[in-house]
N, C-alpha and C positions, 0 to 999 in steps of 0.2 A: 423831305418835309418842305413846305410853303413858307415862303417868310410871312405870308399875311399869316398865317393860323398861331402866330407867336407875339405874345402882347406886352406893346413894346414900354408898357410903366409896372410890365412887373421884374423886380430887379437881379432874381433866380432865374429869369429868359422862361420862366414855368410856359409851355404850352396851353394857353387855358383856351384858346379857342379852339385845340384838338381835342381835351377833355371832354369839352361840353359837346362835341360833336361827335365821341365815342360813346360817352351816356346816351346821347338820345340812340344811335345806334345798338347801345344795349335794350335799351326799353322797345325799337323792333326783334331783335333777337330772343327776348324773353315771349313776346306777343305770337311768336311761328307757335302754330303746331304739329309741321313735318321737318324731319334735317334738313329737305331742301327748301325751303322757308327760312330756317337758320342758315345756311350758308350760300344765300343770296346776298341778301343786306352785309351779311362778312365778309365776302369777296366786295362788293362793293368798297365798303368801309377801309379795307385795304387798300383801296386804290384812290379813293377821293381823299384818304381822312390820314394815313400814312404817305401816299402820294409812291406805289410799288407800283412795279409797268405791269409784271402779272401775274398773277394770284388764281392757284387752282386750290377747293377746297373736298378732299375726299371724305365719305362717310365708309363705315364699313358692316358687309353684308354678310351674313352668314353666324354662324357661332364662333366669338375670339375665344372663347375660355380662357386659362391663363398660363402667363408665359413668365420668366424672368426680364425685369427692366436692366438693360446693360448700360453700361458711363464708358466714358470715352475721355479724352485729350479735349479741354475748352478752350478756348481764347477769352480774350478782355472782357469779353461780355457774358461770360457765362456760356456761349452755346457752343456743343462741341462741334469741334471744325474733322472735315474728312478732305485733306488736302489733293486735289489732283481728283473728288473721284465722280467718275460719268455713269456711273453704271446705276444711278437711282434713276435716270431716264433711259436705260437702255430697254429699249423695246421688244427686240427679236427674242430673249429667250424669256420676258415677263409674258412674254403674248403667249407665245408654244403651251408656258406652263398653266396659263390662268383664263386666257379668251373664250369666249362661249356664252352662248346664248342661257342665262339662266344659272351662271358661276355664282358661286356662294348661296343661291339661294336654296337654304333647308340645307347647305352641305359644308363644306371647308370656308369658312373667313378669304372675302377678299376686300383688294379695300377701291371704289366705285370711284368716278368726279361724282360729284354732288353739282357745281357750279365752278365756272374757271371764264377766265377771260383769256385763252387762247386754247387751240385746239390741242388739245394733250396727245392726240394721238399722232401727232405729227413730228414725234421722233426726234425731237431735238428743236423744231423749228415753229416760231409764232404763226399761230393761223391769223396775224394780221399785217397787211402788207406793211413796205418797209417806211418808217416814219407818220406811218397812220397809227389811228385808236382803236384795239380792236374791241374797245365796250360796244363798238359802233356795229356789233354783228349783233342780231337777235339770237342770235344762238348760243350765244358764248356763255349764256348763264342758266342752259335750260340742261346741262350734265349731258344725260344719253337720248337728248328729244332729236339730238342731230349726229354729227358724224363726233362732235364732243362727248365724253362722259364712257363711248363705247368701250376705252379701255380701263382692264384689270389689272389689279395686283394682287397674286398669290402669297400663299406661306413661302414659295422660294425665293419671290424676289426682292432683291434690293432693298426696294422703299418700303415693305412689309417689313422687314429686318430695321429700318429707319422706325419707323412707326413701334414696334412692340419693344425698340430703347426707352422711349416715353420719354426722351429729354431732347431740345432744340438744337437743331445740326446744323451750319453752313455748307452747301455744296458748289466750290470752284468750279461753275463750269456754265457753260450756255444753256443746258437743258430745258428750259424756258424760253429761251431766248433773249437771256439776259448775262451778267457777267456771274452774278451770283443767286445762288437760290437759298433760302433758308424756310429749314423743315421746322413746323413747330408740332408739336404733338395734342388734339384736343381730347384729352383721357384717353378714355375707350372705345372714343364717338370714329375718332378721324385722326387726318391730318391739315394742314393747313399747309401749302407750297405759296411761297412769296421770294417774287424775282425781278432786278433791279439797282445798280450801284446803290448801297449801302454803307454808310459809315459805320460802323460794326464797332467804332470805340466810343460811339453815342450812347450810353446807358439808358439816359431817356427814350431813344428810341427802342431799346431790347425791352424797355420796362411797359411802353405804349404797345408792342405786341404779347406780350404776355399778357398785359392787359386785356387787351379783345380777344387772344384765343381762349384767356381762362372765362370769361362774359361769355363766350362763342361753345365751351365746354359745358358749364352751367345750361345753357340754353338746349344741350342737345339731350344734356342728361334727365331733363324738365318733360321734354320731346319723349325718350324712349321710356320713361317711368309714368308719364299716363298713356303711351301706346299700350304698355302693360297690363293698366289699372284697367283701359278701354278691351284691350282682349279677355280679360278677366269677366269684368260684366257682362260681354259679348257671350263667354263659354256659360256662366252660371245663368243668362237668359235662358241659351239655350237650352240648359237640364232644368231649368224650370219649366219651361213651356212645354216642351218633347219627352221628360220622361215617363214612364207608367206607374209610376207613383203618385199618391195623390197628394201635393203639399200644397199649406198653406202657409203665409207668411202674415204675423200676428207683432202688433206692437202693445206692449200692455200698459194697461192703465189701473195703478196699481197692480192686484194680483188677478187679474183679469186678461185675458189675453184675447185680445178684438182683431179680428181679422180686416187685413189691409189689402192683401190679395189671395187670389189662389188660382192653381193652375188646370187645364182643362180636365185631367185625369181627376184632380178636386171632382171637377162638374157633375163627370160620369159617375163616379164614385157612388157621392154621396145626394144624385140628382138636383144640385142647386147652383143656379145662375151667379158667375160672381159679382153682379149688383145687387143678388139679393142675399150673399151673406158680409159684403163688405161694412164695418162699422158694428157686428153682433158680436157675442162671444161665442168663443170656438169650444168649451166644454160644453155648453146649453145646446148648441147647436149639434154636435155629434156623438155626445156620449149617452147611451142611457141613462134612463134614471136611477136607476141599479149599481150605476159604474160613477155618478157626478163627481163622489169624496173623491172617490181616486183620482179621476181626472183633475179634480181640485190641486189633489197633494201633487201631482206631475206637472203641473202649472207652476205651482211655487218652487219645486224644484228647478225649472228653465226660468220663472222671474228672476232664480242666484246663478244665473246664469253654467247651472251646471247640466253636464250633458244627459240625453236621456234618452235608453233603451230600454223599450219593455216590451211586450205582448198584451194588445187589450183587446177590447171590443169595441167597435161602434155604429150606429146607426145608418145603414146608407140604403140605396135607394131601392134595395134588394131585401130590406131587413139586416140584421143584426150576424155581423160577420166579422173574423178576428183579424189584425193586423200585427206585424213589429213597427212599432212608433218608434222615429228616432228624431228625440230634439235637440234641436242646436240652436244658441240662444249669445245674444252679445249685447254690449254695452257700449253706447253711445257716445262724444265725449262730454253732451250735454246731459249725462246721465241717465236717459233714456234707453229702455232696453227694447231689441224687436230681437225678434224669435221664427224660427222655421221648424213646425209639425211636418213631420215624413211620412207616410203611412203605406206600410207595404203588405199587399193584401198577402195571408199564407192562412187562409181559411182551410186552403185543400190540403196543405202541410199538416195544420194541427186535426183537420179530420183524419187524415191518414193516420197519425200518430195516437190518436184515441181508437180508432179502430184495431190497428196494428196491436197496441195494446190489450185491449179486450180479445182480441184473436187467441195472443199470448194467452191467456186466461182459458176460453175455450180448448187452447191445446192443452193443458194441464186435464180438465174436466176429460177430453176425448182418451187421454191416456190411463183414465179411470174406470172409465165406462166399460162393461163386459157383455162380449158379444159384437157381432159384426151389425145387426141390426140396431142395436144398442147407439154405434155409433153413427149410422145413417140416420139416424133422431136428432142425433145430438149438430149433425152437417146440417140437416135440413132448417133445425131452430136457429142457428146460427147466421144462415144466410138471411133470415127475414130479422132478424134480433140485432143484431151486426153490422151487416154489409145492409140492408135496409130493403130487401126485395123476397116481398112475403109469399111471392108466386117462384118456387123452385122444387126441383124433384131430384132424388140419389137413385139411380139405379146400380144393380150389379150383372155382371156379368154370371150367367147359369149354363154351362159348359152341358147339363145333361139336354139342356134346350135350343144349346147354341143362340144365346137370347139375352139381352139386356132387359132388366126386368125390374120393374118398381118395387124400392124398397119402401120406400120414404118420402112423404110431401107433406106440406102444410098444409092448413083446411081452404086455405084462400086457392090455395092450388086448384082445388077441385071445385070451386064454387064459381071459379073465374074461367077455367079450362073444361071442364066435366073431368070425366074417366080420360086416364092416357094412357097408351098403348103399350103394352111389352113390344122392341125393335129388337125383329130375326137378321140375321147377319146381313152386310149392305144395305140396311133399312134408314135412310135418309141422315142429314148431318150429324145426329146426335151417334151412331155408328162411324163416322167416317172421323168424327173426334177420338172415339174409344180404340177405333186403329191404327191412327196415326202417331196418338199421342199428344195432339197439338190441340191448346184452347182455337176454339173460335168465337166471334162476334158477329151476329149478325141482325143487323142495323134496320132491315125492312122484311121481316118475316113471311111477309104476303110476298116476296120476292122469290122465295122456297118452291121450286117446283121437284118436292118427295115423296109427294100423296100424303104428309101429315097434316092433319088439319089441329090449328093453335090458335083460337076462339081467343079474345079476348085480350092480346098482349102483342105489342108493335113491334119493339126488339126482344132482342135472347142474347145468352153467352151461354157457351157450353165451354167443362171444362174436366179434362181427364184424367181419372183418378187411379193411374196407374194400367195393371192388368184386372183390376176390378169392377171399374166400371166407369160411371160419370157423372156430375154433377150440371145441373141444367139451372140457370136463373132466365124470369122473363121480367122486360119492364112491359106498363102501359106505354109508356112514351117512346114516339120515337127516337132513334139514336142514344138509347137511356145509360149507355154504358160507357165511360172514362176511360183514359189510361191508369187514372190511382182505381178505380174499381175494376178494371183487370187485374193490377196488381194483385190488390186486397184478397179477390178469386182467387188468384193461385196461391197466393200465402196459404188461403182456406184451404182448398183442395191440398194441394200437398201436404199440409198436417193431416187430414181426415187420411189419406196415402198410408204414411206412417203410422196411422194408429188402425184402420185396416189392417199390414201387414203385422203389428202390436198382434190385435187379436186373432189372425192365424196362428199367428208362432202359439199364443196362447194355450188357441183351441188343442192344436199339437200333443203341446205340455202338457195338457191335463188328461187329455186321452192315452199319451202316454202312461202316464200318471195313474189312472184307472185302468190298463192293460198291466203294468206292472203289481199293482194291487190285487188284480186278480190270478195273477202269476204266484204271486207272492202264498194268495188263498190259497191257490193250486199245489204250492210245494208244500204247506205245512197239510192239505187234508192228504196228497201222495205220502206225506210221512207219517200221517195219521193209520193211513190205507195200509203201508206198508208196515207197520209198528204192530197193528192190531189186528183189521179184518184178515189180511195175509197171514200173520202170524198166527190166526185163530184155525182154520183150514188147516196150515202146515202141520200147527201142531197135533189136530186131528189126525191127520192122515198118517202122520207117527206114531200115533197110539196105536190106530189099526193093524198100521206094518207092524209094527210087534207083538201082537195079538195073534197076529196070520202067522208069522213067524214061530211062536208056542203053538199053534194049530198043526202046523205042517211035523214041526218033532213032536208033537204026541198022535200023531198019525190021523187026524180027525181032518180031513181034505174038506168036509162040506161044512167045517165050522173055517176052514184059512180060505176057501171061496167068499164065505159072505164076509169077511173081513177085508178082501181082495176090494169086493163091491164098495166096500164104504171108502177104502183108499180111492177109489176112484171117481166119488163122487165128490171125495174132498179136494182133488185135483180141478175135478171142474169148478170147483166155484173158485177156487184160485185163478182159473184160463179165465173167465167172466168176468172176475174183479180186475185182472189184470190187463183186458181187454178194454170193459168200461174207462179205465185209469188212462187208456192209448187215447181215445175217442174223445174222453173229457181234456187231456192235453192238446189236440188239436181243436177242437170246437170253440177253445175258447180264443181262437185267434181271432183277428178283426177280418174281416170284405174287403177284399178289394173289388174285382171288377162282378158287375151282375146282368143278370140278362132277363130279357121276357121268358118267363114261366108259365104256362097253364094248371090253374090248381087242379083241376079233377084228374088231369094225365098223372100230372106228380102224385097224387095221393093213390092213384090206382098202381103205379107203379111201388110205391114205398110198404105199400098192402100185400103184395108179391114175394117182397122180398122180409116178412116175415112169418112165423110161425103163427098163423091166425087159428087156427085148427075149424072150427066148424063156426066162428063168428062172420060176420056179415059187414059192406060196408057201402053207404051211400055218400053219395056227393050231389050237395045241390044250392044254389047261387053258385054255378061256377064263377070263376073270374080270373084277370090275368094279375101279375106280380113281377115283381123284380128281386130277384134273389139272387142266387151262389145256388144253383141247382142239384150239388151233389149235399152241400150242406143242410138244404130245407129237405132233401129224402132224409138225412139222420134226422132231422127235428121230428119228422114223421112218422119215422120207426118208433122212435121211441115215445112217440104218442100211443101211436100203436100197442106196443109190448103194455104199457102198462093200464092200457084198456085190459087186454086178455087176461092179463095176469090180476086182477083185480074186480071186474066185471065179470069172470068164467068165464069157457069154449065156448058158449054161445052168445057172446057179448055183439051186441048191434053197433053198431058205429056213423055215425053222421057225419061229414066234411062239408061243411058253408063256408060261402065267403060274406064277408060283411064290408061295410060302407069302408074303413079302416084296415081291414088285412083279413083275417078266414078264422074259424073256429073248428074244435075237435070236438065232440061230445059224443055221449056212448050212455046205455039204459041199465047200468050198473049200479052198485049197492050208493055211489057218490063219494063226494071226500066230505065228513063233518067243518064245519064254516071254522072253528079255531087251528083245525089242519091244514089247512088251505092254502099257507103261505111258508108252513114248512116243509110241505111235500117237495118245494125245489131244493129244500140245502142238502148240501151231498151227504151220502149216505143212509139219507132218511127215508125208510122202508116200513109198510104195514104188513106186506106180505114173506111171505115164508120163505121164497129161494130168490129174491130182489133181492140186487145189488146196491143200491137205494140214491145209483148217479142218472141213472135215467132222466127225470124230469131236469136235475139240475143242469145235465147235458143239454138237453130242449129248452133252455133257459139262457146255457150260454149261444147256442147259436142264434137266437133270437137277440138276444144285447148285442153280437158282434155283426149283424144287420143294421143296427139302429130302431129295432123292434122293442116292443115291451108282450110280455105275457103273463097272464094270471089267472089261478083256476077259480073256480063258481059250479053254480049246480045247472045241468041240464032242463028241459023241460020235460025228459022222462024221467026227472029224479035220480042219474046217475052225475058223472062228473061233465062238463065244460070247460075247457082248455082254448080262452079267447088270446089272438095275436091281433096288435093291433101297431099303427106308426110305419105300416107295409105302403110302401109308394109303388104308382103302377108303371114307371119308366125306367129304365135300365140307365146306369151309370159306371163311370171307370172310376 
């Protein structure tokens, strides 16, 4: 210390002319706004104002996090002494551990010069020559601008370990190039190195640097808490400006929230310049009129400064579109509250989500619906009802055609499109959908070289509904199809999938269902057959045998012949019933596979192969059929039989075919109009040696076709036996 800087009528020796020259000194160090700003003026002050030879001042770089502060051994003045030790300037193994271009930063705490009036790097020795000043270098206070400041200190070495004690050390040694160094600790900022004989049992003087380094700690803590404050506003500019959210920042006046600024996504949003909504109120401005109270009541909600999530609606520059508003709202110390509106568009979110739901809803309806047709109605309303694309069509896949084939479309389909095509295997995209199995989109339909022509509609989606077929949407517009309306698509499709294979299984079950039924018919009339008609014969034909029997022991041979005769005629109608009973158990089984038929071969042939005796038989509209070819000659026979047997040997006979399937008719006595529909049930007989399963057998073959038949009167007044529901293409 200076003996001028000590005044000599004060009678404590007080230092007041170092006092006053450390306050002003503080009053630069409060005024930095970088560390090396602050430990400029500190190193200086150190040397003019303490009068130390030389003074390095380090900040530190990187993340310190926290550590334990260790104590030590003091001396007289409070700072702990570390007698003998060199190694807080030893440089070979600080450097190894911590040197490098870019140490501490973003990584491990190291601790920097900030400012020093001797080159630190110089290993024990002043960078000013011997008996000069080395403030006299321009370098000495510029840290790393020169060959100063380049060196580091790690977590392993020495003066990092000095530094994270957090209490003032004396170091015996030249290190500085002095006799003594003392470390002072500024917080968490630095350290402070000051070197130079020192009276160390001067309190005033331990009290003068703890003085400036705590000014010197204050000052850096000032420094790194609006670096803070500064990176903060920095990052919240940036998500103001750059995100794709639309916010606007509102201060309210009263319960009014008037817009102060807003960001560019605002602009796009809700199409407005922000000079022209600066100064308005932000509910008037975006809320419908429909939606104000609300908007109102979520205002008052952020003027009590509480927080707010919802889902609304509001006006933007597209029309009326939903968002999640999220406000966040604070309070001033002047009382004044300003507030930030969030608004994040999830218009496509809650369509989806109201679609998706209604789908839901559709899928219950589709798993109601009976029949396969039934349900391509219900696919087809859906997609214009729903998903919003009134031009769509359901095809299915028709295996006897080898062919995707229009089930179902809406009217705008054909009003927009015309007529549209059945597609035969390989027949342009909406096939190579139905084979793959994969939706497609396609974006430019004029871009389609298929040979289909698609009048009236820029894109398409197709999308496949299994092994059944497909489902087609068009827009007007181009590119009119999303990722959430792909979605949407296959949600649809695949439920229509499911409820599809729903009503096969259905179809199945009921056919089943009605084959077991008729099973069922069949076993109780077999035990009807067998219980009575059978048993009627039998018992006949036992009476006789023991008639012939008393014939033969009273020796009368031509009364036990015609008794012989009647057993034998009772035999046969038991082979007939018992015959009928085989043919009615087979007949009534279901088709499977059928083939192209010729009616007049088949009926010429079935005519052959019965007893017609001297009746006659024409065939005219030939036509072709699909049947079971051994099945439609029984159906024929026994058309046959019961013309003869009911018409007489000279019964005429007609075979036409009709628009629908072929007719029988014959110029016989007829069937009266209330017998008409009982002549089919089994056993039902007008004639004398009828077994009375005849028609009922030509009844069942025709139901196990998918035929219907029913009798009427000819145009020569005998009987007409019309088949109709006869398809002319063969099937498996």
């Amino acid at each position: 210390m200076n003996a001028e800087d000590t005044d000599p009528g004060d009678a404590a020796g007080e230092p007041v002319g170092t006092l006053a020259r450390l306050h002003e000194t503080t009053r630069e160090l409060l005024r930095a706004t970088t560390a090396e700003g602050v430990a400029e003026p500190l190193v200086d002050a150190a040397v003019d104002v303490l009068g130390y030879d030389a003074v390095v001042a380090w900040g530190v770089a990187g993340d310190v996090g926290s550590g334990d502060r260790r104590s030590g051994e003091r001396d007289a003045t409070g700072e702990r002494r570390v007698p003998g030790d060199s190694t807080a300037g030893d440089a070979t193994d600080d450097r190894d551990a911590t040197d490098g271009a870019g140490a501490g930063a973003g990584g491990d705490p190291v601790l920097v010069p900030l400012a020093a009036t001797v080159d630190v790097d110089a290993r024990g020795e002043s960078g000013a020559d011997a008996g000069g000043d080395s403030r006299a270098d321009p370098s000495a206070h510029t840290g790393g601008a020169s060959g100063n400041g380049t060196r580091r200190y790690g977590r392993d070495s020495r003066l990092w370990e000095l530094y994270r004690d957090g209490e003032p050390v004396t170091v015996e040694d030249a290190w500085l190039g002095t006799e003594v160094v003392l470390l002072v600790p500024l917080g968490d900022h630095g350290l402070l190195g000051l070197g130079g004989p020192v009276d160390r049992s001067d309190d005033r003087d331990a009290e003068l640097v703890r003085l400036l380094a705590a000014d010197a700690e204050v000052a850096l803590e000032a420094v790194a808490r609006e670096g803070t404050l500064r990176e903060e506003r920095d990052q919240l500019a940036t998500l103001f400006e750059h995100t794709t959210d639309a916010i606007a920042q509102v201060e309210f006046e009263g319960p009014t929230p008037v817009v102060s600024r807003v960001n560019e996504a605002f602009e796009r949003t809700f199409g407005y310049e922000e000079s022209e909504v600066v100064g308005t109120d932000l509910d008037e401005l975006v809320a419908p009129d429909n939606r104000l109270a609300e908007a109102r009541e979520l205002s008052g909600a952020a003027r009590r400064a509480e927080d707010i999530e919802r889902e609304v609606t509001r006006l933007t520059a597209d029309g009326p579109r939903e968002f999640r508003l999220h406000g966040v709202s604070f309070e001033r110390d002047d009382g004044s509250v300003t507030g930030y509106a969030v608004y994040t568009d999830v218009t496509e979110r809650a369509r989806y989500v109201r679609t998706l739901t209604r789908l839901h809803e559709t899928a219950r309806e589709l798993m109601r619906v009976e029949g396969r047709d039934a349900v391509a109605e219900v696919a087809a309303r859906s997609v214009r009802e729903i998903l919003g694309y009134p031009v769509n069509a359901v095809r299915f896949y028709d295996a006897r055609r080898d062919a995707l084939v229009l089930v179902a479309a809406t009217d705008e389909t054909f009003d927009v499109m015309g007529e549209r095509p059945t597609y035969q295997r390989g027949d342009g995209v909406v096939w190579s959908v139905y084979e793959t199995g994969e939706h497609r989109v396609v974006e430019d339909v004029e871009a389609l070289d298929d040979g289909v022509d698609r009048p009236g509609i820029r894109s398409s989606m197709y999308l496949p509904l299994g092994g059944h077929g497909t489902l087609s949407l068009g827009s007007t517009d181009p590119h009119g199809f999303d990722e959430t309306d792909v979605r949407l698509g296959q949600v649809l499709a695949a439920t229509v999938e499911v409820a599809l294979d729903r009503a096969d299984r259905t179809q199945v079950l009921r056919r089943r269902e009605r084959e077991l039924e008729r099973q069922n018919e069949r076993l109780t009339e077999f035990a009807s057959v067998v219980s009575h008609d059978l048993r009627n014969p039998l018992s006949v034909a036992q009476g006789y045998a023991e008639l012939a029997r008393q014939a033969v022991a009273s020796g009368d041979v031509d009364d036990a012949l015609a008794q012989f005769d009647r057993v034998e005629r009772a035999h046969e109608r038991m082979d007939a019933l018992i015959t009928d009973l085989l043919t009615l158990a087979r007949e009534g089984q279901r088709v499977g596979e059928t083939e192209v038929v010729a009616l007049g071969e088949a009926a010429r042939d079935s005519w052959a192969a019965v007893d017609t005796r001297s009746a006659t038989l024409e065939v005219v509209d030939d036509r072709e059929l699909a049947a079971d070819p051994d099945r439609l000659a029984s159906l024929l026979e026994n058309l046959f039989r019961n013309a003869v047997e009911h018409g007489g040997p000279d019964v005429r006979v007609t075979v036409a075919g009709t628009a629908d399937g072929f007719a029988v008719a014959d110029d016989g006595p007829g069937i009266p109009p209330e017998d008409r529909d009982r002549v089919f049930e089994r056993g039902y007989s007008t004639g004398d040696h009828g077994t009375g399963f005849g028609l009922s057998i030509a009844r069942g073959i025709a139901e196990a076709h998918g035929w219907s038949i029913r009798a009427t009167g000819s145009d020569a007044g005998g009987a007409r036996f019309e088949v109709t529901g006869v398809d002319r293409e063969a099937t498996t």
